[in-house]
KOLLUMLUM-557169 format. One line per field, with one value per residue (C-alpha): x negated, y negated, z. Coordinates in nm, 3 decimals. Each point is the difference from the previous one (the first is absolute). Example, Ala and Ser with C-alpha at 12.3 -4.5 7.8 and 13.67 -1.06 7.14 Angstrom:
! residues 2
east	(-1.230/-0.137)
north	(0.450/-0.344)
up	(0.780/-0.066)
END
This chain:
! residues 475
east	(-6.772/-0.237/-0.106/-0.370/-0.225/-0.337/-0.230/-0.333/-0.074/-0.188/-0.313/0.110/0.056/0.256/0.327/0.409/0.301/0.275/0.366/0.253/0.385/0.146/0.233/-0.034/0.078/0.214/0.212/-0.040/0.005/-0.252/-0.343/-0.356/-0.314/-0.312/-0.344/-0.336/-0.266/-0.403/-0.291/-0.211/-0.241/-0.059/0.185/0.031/0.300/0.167/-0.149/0.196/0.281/0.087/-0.071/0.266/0.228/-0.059/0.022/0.339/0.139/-0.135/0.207/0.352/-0.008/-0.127/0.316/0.256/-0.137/0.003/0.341/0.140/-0.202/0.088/0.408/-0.070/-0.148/0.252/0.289/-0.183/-0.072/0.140/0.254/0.011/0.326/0.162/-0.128/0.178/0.327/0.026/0.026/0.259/0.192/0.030/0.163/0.244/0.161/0.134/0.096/0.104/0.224/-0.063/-0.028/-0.236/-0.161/-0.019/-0.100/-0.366/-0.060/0.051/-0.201/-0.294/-0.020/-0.043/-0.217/-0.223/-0.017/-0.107/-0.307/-0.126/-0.075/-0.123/-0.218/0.133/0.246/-0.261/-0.108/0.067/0.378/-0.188/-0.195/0.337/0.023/0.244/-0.110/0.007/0.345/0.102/-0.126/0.190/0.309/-0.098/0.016/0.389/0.127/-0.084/0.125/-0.167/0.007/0.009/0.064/0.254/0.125/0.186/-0.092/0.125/0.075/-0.172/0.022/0.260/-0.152/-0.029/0.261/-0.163/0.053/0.328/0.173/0.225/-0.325/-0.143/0.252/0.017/-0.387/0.160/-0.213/0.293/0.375/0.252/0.156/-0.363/-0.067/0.341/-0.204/-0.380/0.033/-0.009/-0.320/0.032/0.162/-0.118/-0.090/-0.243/-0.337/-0.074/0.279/-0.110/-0.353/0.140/0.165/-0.343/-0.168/0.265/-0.032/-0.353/0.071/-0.216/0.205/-0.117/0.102/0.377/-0.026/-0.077/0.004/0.210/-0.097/0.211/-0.088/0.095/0.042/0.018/0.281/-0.076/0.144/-0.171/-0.350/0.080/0.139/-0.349/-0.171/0.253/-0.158/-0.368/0.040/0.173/-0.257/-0.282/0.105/-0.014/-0.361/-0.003/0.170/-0.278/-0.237/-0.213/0.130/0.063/0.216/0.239/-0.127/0.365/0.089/-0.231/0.150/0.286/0.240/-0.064/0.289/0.217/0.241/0.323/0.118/-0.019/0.243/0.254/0.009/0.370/0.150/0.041/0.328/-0.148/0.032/0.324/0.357/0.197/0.401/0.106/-0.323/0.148/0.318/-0.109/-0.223/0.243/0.230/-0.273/0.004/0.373/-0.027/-0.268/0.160/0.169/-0.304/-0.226/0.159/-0.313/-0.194/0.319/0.060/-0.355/-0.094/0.330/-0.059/-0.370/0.161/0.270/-0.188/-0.365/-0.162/-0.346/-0.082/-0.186/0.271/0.241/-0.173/0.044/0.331/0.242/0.383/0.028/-0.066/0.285/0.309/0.265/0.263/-0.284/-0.076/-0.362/-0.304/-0.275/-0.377/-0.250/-0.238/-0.231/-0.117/-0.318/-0.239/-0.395/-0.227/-0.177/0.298/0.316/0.298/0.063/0.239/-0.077/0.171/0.108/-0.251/0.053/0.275/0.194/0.037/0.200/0.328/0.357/0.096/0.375/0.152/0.299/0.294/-0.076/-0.314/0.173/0.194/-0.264/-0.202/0.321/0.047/-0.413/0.087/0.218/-0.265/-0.215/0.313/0.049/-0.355/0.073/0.329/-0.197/-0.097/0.162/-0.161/-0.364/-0.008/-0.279/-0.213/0.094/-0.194/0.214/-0.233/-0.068/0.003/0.246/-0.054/0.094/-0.368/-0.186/-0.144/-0.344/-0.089/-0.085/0.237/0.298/-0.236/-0.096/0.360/0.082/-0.261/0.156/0.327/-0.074/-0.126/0.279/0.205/-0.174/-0.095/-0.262/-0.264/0.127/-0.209/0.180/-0.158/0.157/0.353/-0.103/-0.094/0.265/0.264/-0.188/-0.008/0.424/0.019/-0.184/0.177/0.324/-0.063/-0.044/-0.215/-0.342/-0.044/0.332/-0.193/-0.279/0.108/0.150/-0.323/-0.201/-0.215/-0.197/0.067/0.256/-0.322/-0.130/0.357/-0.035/-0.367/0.120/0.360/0.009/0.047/0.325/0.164/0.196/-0.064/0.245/-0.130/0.339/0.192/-0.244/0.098/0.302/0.041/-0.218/0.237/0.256/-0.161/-0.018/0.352/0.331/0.236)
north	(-24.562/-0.128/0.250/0.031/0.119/0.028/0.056/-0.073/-0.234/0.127/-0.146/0.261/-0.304/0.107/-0.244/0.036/-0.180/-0.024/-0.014/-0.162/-0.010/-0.374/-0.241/-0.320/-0.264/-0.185/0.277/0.183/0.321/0.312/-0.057/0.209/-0.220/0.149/-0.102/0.158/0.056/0.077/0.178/-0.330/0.095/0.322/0.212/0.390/0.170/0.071/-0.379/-0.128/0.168/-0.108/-0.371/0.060/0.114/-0.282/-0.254/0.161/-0.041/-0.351/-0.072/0.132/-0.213/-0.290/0.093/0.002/-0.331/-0.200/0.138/-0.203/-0.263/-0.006/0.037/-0.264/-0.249/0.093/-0.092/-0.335/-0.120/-0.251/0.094/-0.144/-0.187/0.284/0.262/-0.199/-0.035/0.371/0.023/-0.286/0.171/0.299/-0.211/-0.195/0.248/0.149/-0.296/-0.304/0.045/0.119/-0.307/-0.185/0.328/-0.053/-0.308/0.070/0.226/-0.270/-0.204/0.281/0.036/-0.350/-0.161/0.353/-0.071/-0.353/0.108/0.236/-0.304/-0.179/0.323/-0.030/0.362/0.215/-0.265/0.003/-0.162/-0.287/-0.170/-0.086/-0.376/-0.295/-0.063/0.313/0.073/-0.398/0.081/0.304/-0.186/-0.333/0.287/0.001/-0.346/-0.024/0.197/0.319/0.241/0.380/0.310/0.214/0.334/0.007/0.057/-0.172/0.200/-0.191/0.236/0.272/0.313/0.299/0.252/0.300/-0.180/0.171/-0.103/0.313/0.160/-0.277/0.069/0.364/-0.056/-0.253/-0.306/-0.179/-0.016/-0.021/-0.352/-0.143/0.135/-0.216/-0.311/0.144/-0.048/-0.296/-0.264/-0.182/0.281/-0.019/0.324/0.089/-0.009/0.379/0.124/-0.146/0.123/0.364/-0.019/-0.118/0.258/0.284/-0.120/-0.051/-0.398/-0.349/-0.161/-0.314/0.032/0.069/-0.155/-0.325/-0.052/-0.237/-0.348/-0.265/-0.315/-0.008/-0.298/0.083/-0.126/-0.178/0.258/0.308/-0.196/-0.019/0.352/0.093/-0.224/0.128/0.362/-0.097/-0.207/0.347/0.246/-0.288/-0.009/0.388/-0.067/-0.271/0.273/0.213/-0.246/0.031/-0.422/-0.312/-0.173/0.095/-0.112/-0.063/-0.247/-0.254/0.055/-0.307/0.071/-0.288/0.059/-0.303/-0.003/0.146/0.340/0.117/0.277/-0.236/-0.223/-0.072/0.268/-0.131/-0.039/0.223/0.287/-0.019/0.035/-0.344/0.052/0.069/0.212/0.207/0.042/0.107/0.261/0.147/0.031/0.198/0.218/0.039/0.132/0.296/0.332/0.155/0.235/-0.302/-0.015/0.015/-0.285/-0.217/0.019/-0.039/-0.262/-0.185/0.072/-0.156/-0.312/-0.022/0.062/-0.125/0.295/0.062/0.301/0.218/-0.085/0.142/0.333/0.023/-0.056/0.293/0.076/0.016/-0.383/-0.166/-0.089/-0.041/-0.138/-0.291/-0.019/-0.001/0.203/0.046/-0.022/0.131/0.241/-0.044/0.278/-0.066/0.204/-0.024/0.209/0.154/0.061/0.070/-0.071/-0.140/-0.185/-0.237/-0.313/-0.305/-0.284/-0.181/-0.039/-0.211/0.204/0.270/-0.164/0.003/-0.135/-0.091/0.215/-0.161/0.190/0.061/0.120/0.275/0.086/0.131/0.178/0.172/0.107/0.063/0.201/0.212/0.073/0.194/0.172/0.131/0.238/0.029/0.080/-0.065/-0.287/-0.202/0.176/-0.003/-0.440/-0.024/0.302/-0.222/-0.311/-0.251/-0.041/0.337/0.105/0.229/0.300/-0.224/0.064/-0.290/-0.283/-0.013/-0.363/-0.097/0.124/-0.288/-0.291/0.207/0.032/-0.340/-0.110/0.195/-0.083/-0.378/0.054/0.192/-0.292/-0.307/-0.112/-0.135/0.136/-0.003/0.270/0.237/-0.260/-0.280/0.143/-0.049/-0.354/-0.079/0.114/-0.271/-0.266/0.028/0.018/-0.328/-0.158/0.046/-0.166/0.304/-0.098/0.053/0.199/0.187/0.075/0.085/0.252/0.232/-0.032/0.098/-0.317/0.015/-0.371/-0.264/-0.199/0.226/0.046/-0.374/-0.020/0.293/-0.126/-0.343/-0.123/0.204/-0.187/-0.261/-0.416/-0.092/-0.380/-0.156/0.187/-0.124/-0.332/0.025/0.110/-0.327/-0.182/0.082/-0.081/-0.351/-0.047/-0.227/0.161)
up	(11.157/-0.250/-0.282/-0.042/-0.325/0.061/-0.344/-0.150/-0.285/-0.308/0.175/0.343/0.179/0.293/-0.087/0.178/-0.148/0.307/-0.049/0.250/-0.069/0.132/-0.118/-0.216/0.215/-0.287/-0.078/0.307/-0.270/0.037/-0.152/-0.011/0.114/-0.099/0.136/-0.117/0.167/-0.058/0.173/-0.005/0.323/-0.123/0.271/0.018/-0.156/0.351/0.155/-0.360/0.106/0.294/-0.065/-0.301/0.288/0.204/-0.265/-0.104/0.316/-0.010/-0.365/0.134/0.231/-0.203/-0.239/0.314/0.090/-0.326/-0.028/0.267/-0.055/-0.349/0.099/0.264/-0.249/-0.284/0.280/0.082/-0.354/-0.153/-0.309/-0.299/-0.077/-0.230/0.296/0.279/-0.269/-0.061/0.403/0.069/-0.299/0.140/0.351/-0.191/-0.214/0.321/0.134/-0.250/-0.299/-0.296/-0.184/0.241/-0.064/-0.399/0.086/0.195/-0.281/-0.268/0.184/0.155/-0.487/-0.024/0.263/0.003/-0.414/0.121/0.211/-0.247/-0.233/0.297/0.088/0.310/-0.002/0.173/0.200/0.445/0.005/0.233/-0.290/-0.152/0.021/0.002/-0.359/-0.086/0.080/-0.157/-0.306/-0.029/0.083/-0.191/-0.300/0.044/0.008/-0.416/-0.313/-0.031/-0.325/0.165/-0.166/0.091/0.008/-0.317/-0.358/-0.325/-0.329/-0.245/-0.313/-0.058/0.122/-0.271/-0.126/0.183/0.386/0.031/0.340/0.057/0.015/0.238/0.212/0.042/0.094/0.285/-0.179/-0.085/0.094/-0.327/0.171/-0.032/-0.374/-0.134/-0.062/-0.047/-0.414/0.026/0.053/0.303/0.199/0.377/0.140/0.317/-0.023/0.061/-0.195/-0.318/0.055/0.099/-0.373/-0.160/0.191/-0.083/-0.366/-0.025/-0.071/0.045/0.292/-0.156/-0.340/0.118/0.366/0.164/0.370/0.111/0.156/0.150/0.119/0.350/0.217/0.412/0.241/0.294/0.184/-0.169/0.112/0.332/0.022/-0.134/0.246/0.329/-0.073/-0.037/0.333/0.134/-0.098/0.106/0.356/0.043/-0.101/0.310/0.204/-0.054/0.069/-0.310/-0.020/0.226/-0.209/-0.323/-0.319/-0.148/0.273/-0.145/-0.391/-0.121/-0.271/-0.248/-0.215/0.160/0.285/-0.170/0.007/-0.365/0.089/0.079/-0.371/-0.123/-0.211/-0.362/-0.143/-0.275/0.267/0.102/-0.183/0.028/0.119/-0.354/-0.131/0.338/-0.111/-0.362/0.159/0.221/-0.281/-0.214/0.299/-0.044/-0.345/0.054/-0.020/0.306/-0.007/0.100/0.323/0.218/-0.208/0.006/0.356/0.136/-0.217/0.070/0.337/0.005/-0.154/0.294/0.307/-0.084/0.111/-0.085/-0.217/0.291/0.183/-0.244/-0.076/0.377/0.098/0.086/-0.065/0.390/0.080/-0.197/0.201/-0.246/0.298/0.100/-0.331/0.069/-0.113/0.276/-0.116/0.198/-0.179/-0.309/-0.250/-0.199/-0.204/0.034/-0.201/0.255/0.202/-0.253/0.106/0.345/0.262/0.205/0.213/-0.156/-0.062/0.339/0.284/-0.182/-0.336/0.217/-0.082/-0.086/-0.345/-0.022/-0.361/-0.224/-0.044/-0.329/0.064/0.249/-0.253/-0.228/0.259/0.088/-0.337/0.016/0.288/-0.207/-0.222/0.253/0.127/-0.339/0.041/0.333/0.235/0.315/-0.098/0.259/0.250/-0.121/0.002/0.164/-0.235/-0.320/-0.111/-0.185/-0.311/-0.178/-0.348/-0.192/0.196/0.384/0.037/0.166/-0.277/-0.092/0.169/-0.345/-0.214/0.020/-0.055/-0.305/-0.104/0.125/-0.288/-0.237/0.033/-0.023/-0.274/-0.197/0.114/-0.076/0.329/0.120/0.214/0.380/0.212/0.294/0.223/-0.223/0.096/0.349/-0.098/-0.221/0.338/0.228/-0.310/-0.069/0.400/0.069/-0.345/0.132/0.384/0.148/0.366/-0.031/0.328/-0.141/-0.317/0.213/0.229/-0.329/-0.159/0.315/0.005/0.289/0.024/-0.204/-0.098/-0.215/-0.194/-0.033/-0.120/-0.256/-0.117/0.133/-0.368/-0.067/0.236/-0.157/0.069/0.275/-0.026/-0.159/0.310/0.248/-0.140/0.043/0.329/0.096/-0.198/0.181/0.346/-0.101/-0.219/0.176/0.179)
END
């Protein structure tokens, strides 16, 4: 029922305002609508009246009606391309994994980044063109200089930052203080401005933002261009367009899979670079056992590092002599900590394990049995990599040890991944079969262990010779 308050103007003029309670038809909340109205024919009080009455009933309806109309046009309108994102978001997080999932969201920053400069982002998703979408994707295929989420120290910060006192205010862990005396230290973006704001410091007289120069993958363009053509044809689903934008787009950075270049020698260890490093890995202290072992292990098998962090006690069978890989564990910011399936069908494998090997994961074994009796019983509740405490690894912290210890040693800089590469490299060197090789590095296909390591394997021309040679020799 409308609400009705009937009063005269400082002239007497008779004049109402009406109130009506509805609903905005975009957020469908509560909201007061308020008409006036004024005694322009000169009525009587009590004629005035009940034309206010009238006219009141008249305006609640008018505000029931817009309502739907306005919820019925809102429904039929045309979103904008972040609008219709935020939906198909919502869908695939439900539905697709996690990283797919990371994925859209890398790409909803970037393309909705893109039609802001184009003053396209609050535009209906259906004036999106062909060219519009090219150009975002032409954007990729050279070098770009972005900035990123980390900050460089360029000048020593002052004696009164004290970082026991950062961290009891949760600003900054102890581990990331070791190395923040000196310039060039790396640190994230909003931590170092949370210490300039808890100290009252110019960010940019201690801080620069990082930038890189960053070149794109073939792959990573397409993988950009597979989700716009995804969240285009929900927009053809809906009808709001006959025909999807990103089918019409090329890829003009050349017909080879940049994903797929040769590993560099430089990446890998060479047969006796191998033996040197497992040797190193000998000499650590028996209280090193869980770095030697992994990292020996990661050298042995050619596991990838998610792969690692998720592997459990329960799927090694010391009488095959076989370790079974089937589950990944990964870390995304938005997400933590989180498992998942392997990469594809074919990275759910068995990798074959030397005796030696065995040996030191039974000794490894021995390790965990030491903080725990039951041990044997709980395989499948204990992941293989974990720190001191048999608590499960952070997924970063080997490759950050890995570093470390490479460089105590003198050797070179090989990556987690470049143990992985290093196992397929020695494989191949030695005339190991390709689709052998293959099938314990979970190649989807033997071709792409060729296009990868093809040049590790060594030059069989003089035996191919040879055997022709012989085809055509006496007797």
């Amino acid at each position: 029922m409308a609400h009705i308050n009937i009063t005269r103007s400082k002239k007497g003029v008779l004049q109402a305002k009406i109130q009506a309670y509805g609903k905005d038809p975009v957020t469908c909340k509560p909201k007061l609508f308020t008409r006036r109205v004024y005694n322009e024919d000169g009525l009587t009080e009590a004629k005035f009246k009940k034309y206010v009455e009238k006219v009141a009933i008249e305006f609640e309806e008018t505000v029931k009606t817009e309502f739907q109309e306005g919820v019925t046009a809102a429904r039929n309108r045309v979103l904008t391309f972040s609008e219709l994102m935020k939906e198909w978001q919502k869908t695939v997080l439900n539905t697709q994994s996690i990283s797919y999932y990371r994925r859209i969201c890398e790409v909803d920053r970037r393309f909705t980044a893109y039609l802001t400069e184009q003053q396209l982002a609050n535009r209906p998703i259906s004036e999106i063109t062909v060219r519009d979408v090219q150009l975002f994707l032409n954007g990729f295929t050279q070098k770009r200089t972005e900035k990123t989420d980390k900050a460089e120290l360029i000048k020593p910060l002052p004696k009164q930052v004290s970082f026991r006192e950062l961290a009891r205010e949760g600003i900054l862990t102890r581990v990331s203080s070791y190395s923040m005396n000196n310039c060039g230290a790396k640190i994230m973006l909003d931590k170092a401005k949370a210490i300039c704001e808890f100290y009252s410091l110019d960010f940019d007289e201690y801080f620069r933002q990082e930038k890189i120069e960053k070149t794109y993958a073939l792959e990573t363009i397409k993988g950009y261009r597979r989700v716009l053509r995804a969240l285009f044809n929900e927009a053809v689903r809906y009808e709001w367009i006959t025909k999807n934008p990103v089918c019409g787009t090329k890829i003009v950075t050349g017909n080879n899979n940049s994903s797929l270049t040769p590993v560099s020698e430089k990446e890998v260890y060479s047969f006796k670079e191998c033996r040197e490093f497992i040797k190193a890995l000998d000499d650590l202290p028996p209280e090193y056992i869980y770095r030697r072992v992994t990292t020996k292990f990661m050298l042995l098998t050619g596991v990838r590092t998610c792969e690692l962090h998720g592997l459990k006690w329960s799927k090694f069978d010391f009488e095959k002599k076989i370790v079974r890989i089937d589950k990944n564990r990964m870390y995304a910011p938005e997400f933590g900590t989180y498992e998942k399936g392997t990469k594809s069908t074919t990275s759910e494998r068995d990798i074959p394990l030397t005796d030696d090997l065995i040996a030191e994961l039974r000794a490894y074994m021995e390790w965990f049995r030491l903080a725990d009796a039951d041990f044997d019983n709980k395989l499948d509740d204990y992941y293989f990599a974990v720190n001191i405490y048999r608590e499960p690894e952070g997924t970063g912290s080997i490759g950050q040890w890995l570093k470390r210890f490479e460089q105590k040693n003198g050797f070179k800089k090989v990556t987690c991944h470049g143990l992985r590469h290093t196992y397929c490299s020695i494989m191949l060197a030695r005339n190991v079969p390709v689709n052998t090789v293959s099938k314990y590095m979970g190649h989807a296909d033997p071709t792409i262990t060729l296009k990868v390591y093809a040049h590790f394997i060594p030059d069989t021309l003089d035996t191919a010779l040879m055997i022709l040679s012989e085809l055509t020799a006496d007797g």
